[in-house]
C-alpha positions in Angstrom: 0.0 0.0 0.0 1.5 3.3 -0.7 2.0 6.0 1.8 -0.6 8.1 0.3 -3.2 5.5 0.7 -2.1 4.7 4.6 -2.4 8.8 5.1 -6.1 8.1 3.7 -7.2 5.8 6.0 -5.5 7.0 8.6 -5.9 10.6 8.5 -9.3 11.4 6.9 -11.4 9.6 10.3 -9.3 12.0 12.4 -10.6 14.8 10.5 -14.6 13.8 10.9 -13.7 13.3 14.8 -12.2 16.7 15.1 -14.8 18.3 13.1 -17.5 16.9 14.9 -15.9 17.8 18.5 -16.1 21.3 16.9 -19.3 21.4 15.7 -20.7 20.1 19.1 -18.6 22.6 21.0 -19.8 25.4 18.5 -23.7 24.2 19.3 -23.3 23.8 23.0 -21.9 27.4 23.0 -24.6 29.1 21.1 -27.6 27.6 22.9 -29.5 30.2 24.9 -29.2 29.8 28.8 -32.3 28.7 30.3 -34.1 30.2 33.0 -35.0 29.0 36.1 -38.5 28.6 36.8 -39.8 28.6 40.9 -43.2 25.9 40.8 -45.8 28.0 43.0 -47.5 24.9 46.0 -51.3 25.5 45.0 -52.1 23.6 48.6 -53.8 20.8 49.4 -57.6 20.1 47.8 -60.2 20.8 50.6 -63.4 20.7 50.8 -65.0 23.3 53.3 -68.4 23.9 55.0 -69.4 27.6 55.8 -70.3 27.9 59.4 -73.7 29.8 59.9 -75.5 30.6 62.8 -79.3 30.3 63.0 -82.5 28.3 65.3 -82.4 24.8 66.2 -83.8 22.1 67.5 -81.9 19.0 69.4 -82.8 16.0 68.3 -82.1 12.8 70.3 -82.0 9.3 68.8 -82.3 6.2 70.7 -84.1 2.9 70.2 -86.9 0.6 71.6 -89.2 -2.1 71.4 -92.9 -1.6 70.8 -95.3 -2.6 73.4 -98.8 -2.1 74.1 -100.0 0.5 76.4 -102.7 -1.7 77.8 -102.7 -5.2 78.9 -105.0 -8.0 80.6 -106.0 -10.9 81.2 -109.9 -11.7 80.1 -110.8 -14.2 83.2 -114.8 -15.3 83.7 -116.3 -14.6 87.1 -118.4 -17.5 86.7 -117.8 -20.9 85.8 -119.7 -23.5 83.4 -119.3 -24.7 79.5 -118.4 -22.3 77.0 -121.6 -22.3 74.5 -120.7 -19.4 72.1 -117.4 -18.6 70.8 -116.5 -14.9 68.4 -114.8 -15.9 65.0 -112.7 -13.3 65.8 -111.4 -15.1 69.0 -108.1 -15.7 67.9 -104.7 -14.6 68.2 -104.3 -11.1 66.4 -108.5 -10.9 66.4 -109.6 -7.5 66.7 -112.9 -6.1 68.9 -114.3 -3.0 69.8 -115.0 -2.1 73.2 -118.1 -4.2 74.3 -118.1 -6.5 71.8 -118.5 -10.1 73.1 -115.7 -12.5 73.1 -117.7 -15.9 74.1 -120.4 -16.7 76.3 -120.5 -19.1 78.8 -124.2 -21.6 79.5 -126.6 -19.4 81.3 -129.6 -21.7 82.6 -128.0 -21.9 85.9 -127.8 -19.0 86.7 -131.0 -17.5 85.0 -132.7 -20.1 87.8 -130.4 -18.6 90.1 -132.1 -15.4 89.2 -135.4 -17.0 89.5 -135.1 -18.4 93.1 -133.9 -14.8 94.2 -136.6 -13.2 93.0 -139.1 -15.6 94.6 -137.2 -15.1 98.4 -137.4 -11.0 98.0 -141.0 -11.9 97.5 -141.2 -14.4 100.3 -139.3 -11.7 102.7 -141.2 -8.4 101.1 -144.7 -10.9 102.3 -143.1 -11.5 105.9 -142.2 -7.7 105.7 -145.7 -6.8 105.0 -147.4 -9.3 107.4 -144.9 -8.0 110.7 -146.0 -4.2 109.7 -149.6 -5.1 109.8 -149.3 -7.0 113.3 -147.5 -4.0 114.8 -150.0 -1.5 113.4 -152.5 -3.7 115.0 -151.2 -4.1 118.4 -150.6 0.0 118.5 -154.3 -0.1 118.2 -155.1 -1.9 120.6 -152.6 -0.4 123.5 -154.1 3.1 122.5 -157.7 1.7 122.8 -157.1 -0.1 126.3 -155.3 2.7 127.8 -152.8 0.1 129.4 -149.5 1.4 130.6 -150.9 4.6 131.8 -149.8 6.8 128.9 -146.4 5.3 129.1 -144.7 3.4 125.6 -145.2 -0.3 125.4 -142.4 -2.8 125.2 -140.8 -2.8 121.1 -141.7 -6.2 121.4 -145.3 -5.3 121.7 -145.4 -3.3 118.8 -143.3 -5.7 116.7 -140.6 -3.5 116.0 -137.6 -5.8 116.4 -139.7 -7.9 114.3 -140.0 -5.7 111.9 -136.1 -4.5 111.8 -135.8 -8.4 111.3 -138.0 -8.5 108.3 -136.6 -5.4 106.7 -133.2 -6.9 107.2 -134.7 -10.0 105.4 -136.0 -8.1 102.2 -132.4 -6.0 101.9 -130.4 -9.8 102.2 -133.2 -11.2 99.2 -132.3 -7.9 97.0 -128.9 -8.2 97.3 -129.0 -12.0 96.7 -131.5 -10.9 93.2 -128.9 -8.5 92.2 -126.0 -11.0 93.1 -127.8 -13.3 90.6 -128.7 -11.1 88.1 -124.9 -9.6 87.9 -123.8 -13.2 87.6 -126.5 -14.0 84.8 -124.9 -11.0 83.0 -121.2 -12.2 83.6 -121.8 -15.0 81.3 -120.9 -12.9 78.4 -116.9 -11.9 78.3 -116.5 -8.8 76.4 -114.0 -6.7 75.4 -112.8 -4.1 78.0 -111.6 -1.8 75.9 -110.6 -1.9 71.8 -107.8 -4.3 71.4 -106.5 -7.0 69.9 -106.6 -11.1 70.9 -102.4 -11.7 72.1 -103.0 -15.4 72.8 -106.8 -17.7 74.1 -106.9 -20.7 75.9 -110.6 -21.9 75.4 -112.7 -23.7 73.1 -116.5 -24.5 72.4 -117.7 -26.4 75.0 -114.6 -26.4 77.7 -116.0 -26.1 81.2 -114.2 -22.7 82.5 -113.8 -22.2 86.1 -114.2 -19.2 87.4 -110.6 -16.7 88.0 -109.0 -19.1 85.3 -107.1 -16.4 82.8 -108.4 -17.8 78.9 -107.8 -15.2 76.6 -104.6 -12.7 77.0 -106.3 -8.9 75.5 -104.0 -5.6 74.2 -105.6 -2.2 73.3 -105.2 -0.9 70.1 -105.6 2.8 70.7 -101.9 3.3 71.7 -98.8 1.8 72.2 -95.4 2.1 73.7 -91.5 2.5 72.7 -89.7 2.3 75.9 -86.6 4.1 74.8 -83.3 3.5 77.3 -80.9 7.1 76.9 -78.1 8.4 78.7 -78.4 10.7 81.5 -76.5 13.3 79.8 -79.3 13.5 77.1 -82.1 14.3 79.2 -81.8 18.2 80.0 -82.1 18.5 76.4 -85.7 17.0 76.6 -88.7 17.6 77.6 -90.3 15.2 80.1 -93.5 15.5 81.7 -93.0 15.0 85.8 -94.3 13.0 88.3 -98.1 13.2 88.2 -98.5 15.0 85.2 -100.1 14.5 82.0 -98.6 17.9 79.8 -97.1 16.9 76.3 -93.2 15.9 76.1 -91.0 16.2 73.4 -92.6 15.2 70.0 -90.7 11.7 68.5 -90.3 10.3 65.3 -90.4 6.5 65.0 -88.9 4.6 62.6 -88.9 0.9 61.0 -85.8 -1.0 61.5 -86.5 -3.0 58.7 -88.4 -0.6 55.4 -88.9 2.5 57.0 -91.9 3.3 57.9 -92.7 6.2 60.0 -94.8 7.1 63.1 -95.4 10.1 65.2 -95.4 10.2 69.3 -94.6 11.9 72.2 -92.6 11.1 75.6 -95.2 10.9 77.9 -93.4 9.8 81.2 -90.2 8.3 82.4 -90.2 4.9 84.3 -88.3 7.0 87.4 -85.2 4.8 87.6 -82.0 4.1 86.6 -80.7 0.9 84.9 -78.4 -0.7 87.2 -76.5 -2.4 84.1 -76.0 0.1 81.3 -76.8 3.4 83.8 -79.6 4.3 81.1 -82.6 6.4 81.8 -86.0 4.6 80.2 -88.5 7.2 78.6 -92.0 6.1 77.5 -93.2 7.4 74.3 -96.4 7.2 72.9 -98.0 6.3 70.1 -101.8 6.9 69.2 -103.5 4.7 67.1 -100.6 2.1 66.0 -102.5 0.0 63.7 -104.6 2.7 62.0 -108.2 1.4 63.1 -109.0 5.0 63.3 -107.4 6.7 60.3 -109.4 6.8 56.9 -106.1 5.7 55.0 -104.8 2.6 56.6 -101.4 2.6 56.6 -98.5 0.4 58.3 -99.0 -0.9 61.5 -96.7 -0.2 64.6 -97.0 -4.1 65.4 -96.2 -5.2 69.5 -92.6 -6.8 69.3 -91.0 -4.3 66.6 -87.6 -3.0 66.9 -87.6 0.7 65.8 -85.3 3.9 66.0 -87.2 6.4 68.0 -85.8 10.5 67.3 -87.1 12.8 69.9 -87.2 16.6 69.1 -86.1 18.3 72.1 -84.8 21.9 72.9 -85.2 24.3 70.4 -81.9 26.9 70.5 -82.8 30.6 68.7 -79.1 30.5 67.9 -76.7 27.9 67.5 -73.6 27.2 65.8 -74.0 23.6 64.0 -71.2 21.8 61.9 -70.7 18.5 60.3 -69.5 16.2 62.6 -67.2 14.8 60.6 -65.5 18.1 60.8 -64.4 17.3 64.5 -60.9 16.7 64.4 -58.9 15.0 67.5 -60.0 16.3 71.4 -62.8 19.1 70.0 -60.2 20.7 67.3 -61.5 21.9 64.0 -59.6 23.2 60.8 -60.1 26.5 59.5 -59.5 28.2 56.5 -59.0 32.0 56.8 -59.4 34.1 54.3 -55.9 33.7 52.8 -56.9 29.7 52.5 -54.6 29.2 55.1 -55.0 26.1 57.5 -55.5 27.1 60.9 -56.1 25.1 63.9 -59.0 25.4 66.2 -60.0 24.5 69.6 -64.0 24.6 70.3 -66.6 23.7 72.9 -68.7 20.9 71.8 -72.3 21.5 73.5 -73.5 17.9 72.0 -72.7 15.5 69.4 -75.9 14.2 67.2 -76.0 11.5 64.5 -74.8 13.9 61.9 -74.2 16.8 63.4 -71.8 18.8 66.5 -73.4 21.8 68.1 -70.5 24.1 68.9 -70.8 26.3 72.1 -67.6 28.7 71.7 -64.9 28.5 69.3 -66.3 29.5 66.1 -67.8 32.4 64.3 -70.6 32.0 61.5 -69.4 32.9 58.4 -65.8 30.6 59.2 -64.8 28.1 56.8 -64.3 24.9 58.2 -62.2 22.1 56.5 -64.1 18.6 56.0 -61.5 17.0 54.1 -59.3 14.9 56.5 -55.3 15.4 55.6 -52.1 13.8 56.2 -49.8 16.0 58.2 -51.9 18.8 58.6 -49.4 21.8 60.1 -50.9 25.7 61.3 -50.3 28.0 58.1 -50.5 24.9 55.6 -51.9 26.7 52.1 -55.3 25.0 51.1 -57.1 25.0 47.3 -60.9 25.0 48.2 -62.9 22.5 46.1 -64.7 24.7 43.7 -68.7 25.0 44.6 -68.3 22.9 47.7 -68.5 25.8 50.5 -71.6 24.6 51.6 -73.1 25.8 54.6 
């Protein structure tokens, strides 16, 4: 190979490195600087609810079972065989008041009532007959003149006799009514309007009399006893000790679809539990199963588990936040007005289902923070959700 060739091969590679080291020097020279650009923190995403002040009521919640209000057990004064039976005698059988629930064989007892009548006759005769012998022998003491103007002996007049025979006539009407009152307590009727809970009898059972057959509960009210705290009854009003004025207003609720009553606490039970240190309030409910109502509607059946919210103390101005807004040992997060986080202690008057009622601490018009955030520091800079300042 001649020396020309080798300075070929050799040299002409050298020549494309070196130009390209100077053409990359000559473009990293005359790029422009660039500038440095300071990222502004836009703060953490919040959502905020706008404190307002304004009237409200308390509500507390609790739960009960349903019971009725009023309760016996139907028992016949009388015995003997059942003859008649309702068809309505059966468990979860309606009646009105005075509606009869069986009857129980009767010609006993209307002979009963025969023979009574028949002695008040006999005695009101022997009655009748004494009176006439003492009118009698009056007349003849006056006519004789005996004694010398002084009263004759009761016994000559008859009077004890008579006092015998009076006592006679009042013991044969009493026995008459007795029997007459019995005749009429061979019907069993309905104390009051209700409902059949459970019967023990049957056509044709011999019943004895103070034997409990048919177990009876009214149907014009019923009863949630609701078990609270003690701490929840200032807020409530509860009729006292031998009263009868209207307690807080309740709302009663299906555990199961819903369904809705209306009541009112009527009394408390007066005691304490000794297991759970509950208080037990009784609230009413008038007309349960809708007998009365020309809609029927769902019925507040014995037995149900519901939620029962009572409306109690109504505050012309309170503070009210979410309660999800409470933060740690009654702290709340507030954005001022430069969306800065600040951090708030307040005084919590009560805590509700879905709601804190603040006592001191806040201002209406104040911007609380509902969204909960990792590391939150006083001063943090916070981006408000847009259109979520509710209030």
């Amino acid at each position: 190979m001649s020396t020309k060739s080798k300075l070929i091969k050799i040299g002409l590679p050298l020549i494309i490195i070196a130009a390209g080291i100077v053409g990359m020097r000559v473009l990293v020279l005359s790029r422009p600087v660039p500038q440095k650009e300071v990222r502004e923190n836009p703060g953490a995403l919040v959502e905020v609810f706008t404190v307002a002040e304004g009237p409200k009521v308390v509500e507390v919640v609790g739960t009960g079972t349903v019971q009725p209000s009023r309760e016996v057990a139907i028992t016949p004064q009388v015995s003997g065989a059942v003859v008649s039976l309702s068809p309505r005698l059966v468990p979860g059988g309606f009646f009105r008041k005075g509606e009869e629930l069986l009857r129980i064989e009767e010609i006993d007892y209307r002979l009963a009532v025969d023979r009574a009548r028949a002695a008040l006759a006999k005695a009101e005769v022997e009655l009748a007959t004494v009176q006439g012998q003492g009118r009698i022998a009056r007349q003849e003491w006056d006519r004789l003149a005996l004694g010398d103007g002084e009263e004759p002996n009761p016994l000559v007049l008859y009077q004890p006799q008579e006092k015998n025979a009076r006592a006679g006539v009042a013991s044969a009407q009493a026995a008459l009514s007795q029997a007459e009152l019995d005749l009429q307590r061979t019907r069993l009727v309905a104390p009051f309007n209700g409902r059949i809970r459970s019967e023990q009898v049957e056509l044709g059972q011999y019943l004895r009399a103070g034997s409990a057959v048919v177990q009876f509960a009214g149907t014009d009210a019923a009863e949630v006893l609701v078990p609270l705290p003690l701490e929840e009854l200032p807020w409530l009003k509860v009729p006292g000790p031998g009263r009868t004025g209207n307690g807080s207003p309740a709302l009663i609720r299906g555990a199961v679809d819903g369904s809705r009553w209306t009541g009112r606490v009527v009394r408390s039970l007066g005691e304490v539990d000794a297991l759970g240190r509950m208080a037990r309030l009784v609230v009413e409910v008038e007309d349960p199963y809708g007998l009365q109502s020309a809609e029927a509607g769902p019925a507040l059946e014995v037995g149900m588990f519901v939620t029962v919210t009572l409306q109690g103390k109504e505050l012309p101005k309170a503070l009210v936040i979410p309660r999800r807004a409470l933060r740690d040992a009654g702290t709340v997060w507030v954005a001022d007005s430069q969306n800065l986080l600040r951090l708030r202690k307040v005084e919590v008057l009560r805590l509700e289902e879905q709601q804190a009622l603040i006592g001191a601490g806040l201002e209406a018009g104040e911007r609380v923070v509902l969204t909960p955030l990792a590391g939150a520091a006083e001063g943090m800079k916070l981006r408000i959700v847009a259109g979520k300042a509710r209030s």
